[in-house]
Every structure is written in C-alpha cells, then in structure tokens.
VOBA-1610 file (N, C-alpha, C; in pm, whole numbers, padded with zeros to 5 digits, always signed):
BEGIN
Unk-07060-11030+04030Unk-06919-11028+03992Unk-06849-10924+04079Unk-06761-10972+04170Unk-06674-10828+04236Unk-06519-10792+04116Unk-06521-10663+04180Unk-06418-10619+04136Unk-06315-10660+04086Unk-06225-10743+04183Unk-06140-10778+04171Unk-06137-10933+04044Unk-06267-10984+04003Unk-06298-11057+03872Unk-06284-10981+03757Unk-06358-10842+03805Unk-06392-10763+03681Unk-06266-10681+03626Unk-06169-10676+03714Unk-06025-10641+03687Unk-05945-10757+03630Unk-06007-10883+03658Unk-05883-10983+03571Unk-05952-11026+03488Unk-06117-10980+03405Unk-06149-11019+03311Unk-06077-10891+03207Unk-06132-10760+03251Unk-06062-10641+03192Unk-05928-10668+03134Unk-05818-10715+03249Unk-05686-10731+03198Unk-05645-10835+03094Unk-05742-10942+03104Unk-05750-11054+02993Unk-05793-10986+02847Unk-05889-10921+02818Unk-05943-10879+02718Unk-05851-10757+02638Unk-05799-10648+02737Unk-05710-10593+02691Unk-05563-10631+02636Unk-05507-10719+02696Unk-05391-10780+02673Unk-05394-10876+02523Unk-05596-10942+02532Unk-05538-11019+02371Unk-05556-10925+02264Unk-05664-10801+02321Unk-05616-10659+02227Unk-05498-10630+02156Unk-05442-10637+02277Unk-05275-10538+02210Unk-05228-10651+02146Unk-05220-10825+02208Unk-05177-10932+02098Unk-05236-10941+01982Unk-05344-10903+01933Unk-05380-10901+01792Unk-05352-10783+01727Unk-05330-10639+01796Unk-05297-10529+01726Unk-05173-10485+01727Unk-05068-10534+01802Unk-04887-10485+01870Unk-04830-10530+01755Unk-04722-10441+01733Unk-04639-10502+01639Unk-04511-10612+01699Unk-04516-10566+01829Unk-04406-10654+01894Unk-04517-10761+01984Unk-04448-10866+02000Unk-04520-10992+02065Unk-04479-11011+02158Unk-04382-10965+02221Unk-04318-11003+02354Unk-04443-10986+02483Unk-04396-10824+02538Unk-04509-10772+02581Unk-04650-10836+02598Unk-04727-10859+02476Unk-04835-10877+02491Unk-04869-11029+02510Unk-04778-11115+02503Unk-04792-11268+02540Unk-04777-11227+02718Unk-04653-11208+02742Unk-04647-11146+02907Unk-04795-11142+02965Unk-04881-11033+02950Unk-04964-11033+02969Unk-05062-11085+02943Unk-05041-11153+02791Unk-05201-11235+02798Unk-05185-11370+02913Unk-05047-11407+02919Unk-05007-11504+02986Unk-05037-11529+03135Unk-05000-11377+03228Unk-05058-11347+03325Unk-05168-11301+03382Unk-05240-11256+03292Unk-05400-11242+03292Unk-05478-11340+03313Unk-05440-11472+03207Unk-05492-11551+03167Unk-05451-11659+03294Unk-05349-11713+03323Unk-05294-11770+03473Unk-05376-11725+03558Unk-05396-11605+03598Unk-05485-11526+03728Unk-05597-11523+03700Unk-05668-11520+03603Unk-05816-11550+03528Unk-05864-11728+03567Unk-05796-11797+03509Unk-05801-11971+03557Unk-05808-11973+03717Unk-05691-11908+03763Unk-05703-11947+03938Unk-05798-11851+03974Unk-05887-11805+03962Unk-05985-11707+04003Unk-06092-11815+03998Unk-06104-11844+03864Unk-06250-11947+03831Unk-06215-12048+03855Unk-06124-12116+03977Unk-06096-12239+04017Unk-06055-12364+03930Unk-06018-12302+03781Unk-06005-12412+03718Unk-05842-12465+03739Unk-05744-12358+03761Unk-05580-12390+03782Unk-05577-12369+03934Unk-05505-12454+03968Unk-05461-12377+04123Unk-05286-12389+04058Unk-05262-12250+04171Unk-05154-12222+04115Unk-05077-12164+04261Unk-04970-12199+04332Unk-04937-12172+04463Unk-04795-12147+04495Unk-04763-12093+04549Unk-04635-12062+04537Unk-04599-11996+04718Unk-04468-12067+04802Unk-04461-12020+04923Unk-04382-11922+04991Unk-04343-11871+04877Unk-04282-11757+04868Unk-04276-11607+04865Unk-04348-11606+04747Unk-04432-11463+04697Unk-04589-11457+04689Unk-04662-11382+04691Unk-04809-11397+04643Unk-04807-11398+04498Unk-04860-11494+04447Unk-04871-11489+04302Unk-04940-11364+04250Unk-05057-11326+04318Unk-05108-11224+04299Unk-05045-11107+04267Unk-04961-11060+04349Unk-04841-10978+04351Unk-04728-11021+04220Unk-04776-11125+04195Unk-04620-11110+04092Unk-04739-11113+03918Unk-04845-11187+03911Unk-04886-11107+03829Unk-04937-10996+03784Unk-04945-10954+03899Unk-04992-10778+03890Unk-04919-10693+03837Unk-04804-10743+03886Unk-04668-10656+03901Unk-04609-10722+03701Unk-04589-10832+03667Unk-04629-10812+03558Unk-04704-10786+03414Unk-04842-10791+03503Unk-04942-10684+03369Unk-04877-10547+03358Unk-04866-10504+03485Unk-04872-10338+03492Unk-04712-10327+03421Unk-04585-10404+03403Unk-04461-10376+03363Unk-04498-10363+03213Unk-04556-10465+03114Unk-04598-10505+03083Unk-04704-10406+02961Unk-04782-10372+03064Unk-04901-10267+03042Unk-04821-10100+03015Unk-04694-10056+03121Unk-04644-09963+03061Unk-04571-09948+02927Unk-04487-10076+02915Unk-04404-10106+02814Unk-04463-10067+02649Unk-04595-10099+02695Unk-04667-10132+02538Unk-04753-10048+02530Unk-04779-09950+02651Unk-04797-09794+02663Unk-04717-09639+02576Unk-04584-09731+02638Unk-04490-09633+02557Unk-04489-09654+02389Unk-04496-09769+02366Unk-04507-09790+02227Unk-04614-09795+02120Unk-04710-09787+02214Unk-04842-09756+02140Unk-04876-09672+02035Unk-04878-09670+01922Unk-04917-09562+01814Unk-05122-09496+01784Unk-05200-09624+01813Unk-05331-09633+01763Unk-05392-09589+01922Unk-05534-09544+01862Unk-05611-09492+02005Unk-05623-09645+02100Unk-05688-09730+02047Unk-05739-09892+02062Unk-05657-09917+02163Unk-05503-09919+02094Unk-05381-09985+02158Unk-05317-09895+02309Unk-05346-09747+02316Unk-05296-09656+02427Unk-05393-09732+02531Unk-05557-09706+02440Unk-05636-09712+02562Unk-05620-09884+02638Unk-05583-09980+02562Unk-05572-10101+02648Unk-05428-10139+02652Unk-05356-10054+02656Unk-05236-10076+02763Unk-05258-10027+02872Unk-05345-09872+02874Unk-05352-09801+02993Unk-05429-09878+03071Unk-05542-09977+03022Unk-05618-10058+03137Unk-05525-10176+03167Unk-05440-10222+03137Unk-05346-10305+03151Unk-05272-10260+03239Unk-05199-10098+03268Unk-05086-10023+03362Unk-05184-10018+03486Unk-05315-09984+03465Unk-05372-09903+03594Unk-05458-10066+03634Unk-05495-10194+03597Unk-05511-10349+03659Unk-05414-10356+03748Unk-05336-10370+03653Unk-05192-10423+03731Unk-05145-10336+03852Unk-05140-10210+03832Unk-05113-10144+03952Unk-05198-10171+04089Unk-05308-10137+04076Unk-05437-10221+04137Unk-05443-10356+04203Unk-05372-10429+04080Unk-05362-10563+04160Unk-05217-10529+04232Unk-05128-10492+04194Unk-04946-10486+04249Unk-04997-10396+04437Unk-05070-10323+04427Unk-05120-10259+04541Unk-05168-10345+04627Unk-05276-10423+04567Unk-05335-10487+04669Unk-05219-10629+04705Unk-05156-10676+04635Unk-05077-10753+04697Unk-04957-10707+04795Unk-04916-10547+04789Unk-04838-10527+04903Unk-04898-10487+05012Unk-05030-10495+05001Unk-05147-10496+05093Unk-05190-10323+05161Unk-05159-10259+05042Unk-05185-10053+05072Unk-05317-10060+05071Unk-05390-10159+04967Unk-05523-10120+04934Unk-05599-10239+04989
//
C-alpha cells in the first residue's frame, strides 16, 4: 500500500468519524464525499476526469477546508483528533497537487 492510498483511506475513515459524531452535517458530508470520490478513483472503480483542474487538487483542497472547519468546532478528543487528520491529508494532498511536494 503506498502512501498516498494510505492517506485517502485515513481521510475516508476520519471524515465518516466526524459524520457519525458532528453535530453539524455539512462539513462532514464535504468530506466524506471527497474522500470517498478520491478513494473510488484510486481503486479504479470511478474514473473521474476533469480538463481543467486536477481533481486531485480540488479534493484535497476540500478535505483540508473542510478538515479545518470542523477543527474549529470540535468539542470531543475523537472529533479534534480526526479533523486534524482530515486538515493535515488534505494539505498533503492540496501540496502535492500544486506540485511543492
């Protein structure tokens, strides 16, 4: 398994975290949504293409919005600690799609 799997299984698992524990639903659909999109096109089951932007880049860029949002609002240990793996995926992935990393 490389990294970059083990970062969009991470971001999947954390995101349905905060959807079963968040009091707000917005947020955490966002992300289960984009996790879950980038999780499918990883394991070849969606292709998903776009000629514009890197998709990669735009779901990264929304886990990690996403991942802060529900950072700030976090009350429970559970919920800080998997937004924060949600802010620091996404950043990770938002990096590697402007191609720093």
């Amino acid at each position: 398994m490389s990294l970059g799997v083990l970062l969009i299984v991470v971001a999947a698992v954390a995101a349905l975290v905060l959807l079963f524990r968040a009091k707000s639903r917005l947020f955490p659909v966002v992300a289960v949504v984009a996790s879950g999109l980038q999780a499918l096109a990883v394991f070849d089951i969606l292709r998903v293409e776009s000629g514009v932007v890197s998709l990669p880049l735009v779901f990264g860029v929304a886990i990690a919005v996403a991942g802060a949002v529900l950072w700030t609002e976090s009350k429970e240990r559970i919920q800080v600690t998997a937004a924060t793996l949600l802010l620091l995926v996404g950043l990770i992935q938002s990096l590697q799609g402007f191609g720093v990393i």
